[in-house]
N, C-alpha and C positions, 0 to 999 in steps of 0.2 A: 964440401960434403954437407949437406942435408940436415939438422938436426933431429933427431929421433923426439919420438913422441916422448920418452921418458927425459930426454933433455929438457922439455919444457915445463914439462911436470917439476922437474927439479929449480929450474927459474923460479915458476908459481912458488913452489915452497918457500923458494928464498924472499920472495917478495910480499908475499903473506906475511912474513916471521916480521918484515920492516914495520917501522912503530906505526905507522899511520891508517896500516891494514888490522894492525893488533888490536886499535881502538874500538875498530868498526868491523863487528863479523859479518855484518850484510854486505860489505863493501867487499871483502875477501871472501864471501861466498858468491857474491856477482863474477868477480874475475874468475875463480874457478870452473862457476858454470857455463861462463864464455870458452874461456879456454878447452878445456872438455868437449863443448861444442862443436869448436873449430877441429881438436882432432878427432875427433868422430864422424867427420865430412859433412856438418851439419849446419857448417857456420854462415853458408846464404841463407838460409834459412831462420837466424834468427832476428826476429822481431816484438818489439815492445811490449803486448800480451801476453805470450805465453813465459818472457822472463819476468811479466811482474807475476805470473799463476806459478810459475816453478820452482822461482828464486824468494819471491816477495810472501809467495802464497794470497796474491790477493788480485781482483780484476782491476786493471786501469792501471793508470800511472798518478 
C-alpha cells in the first residue's frame, strides 16, 4: 500500500522534532518545502533559484 500524503507529513514532523533539525529552522524549513513540493506534483520541477527565492528569501545560492 502507497503511503498517504498525510503519512509523510507525519514522517516530516517527526523528523523536524529530531535535534539536528531543531537547531537549524532553515534546515527544517528546506525539507518541508521539498517535501510539500514533491506532494503537490511539483517535485521535477524543483530547482536551485526559486528554493533559494522561497525557502532562503534570497537570489543565488
Amino acid at each position: 500500500m502507497e503511503p498517504t500524503a498525510e503519512d509523510y507529513r507525519d514522517a516530516l514532523a517527526r523528523v523536524v522534532a529530531a535535534s539536528s533539525f531543531r537547531s537549524s529552522s532553515k534546515l527544517a524549513e528546506l525539507l518541508s518545502y521539498l517535501v510539500e513540493q514533491k506532494l503537490a506534483g511539483q517535485g521535477d520541477l524543483l530547482k536551485g533559484y526559486p528554493i533559494a527565492l522561497d525557502v532562503f528569501g534570497r537570489a543565488g545560492a
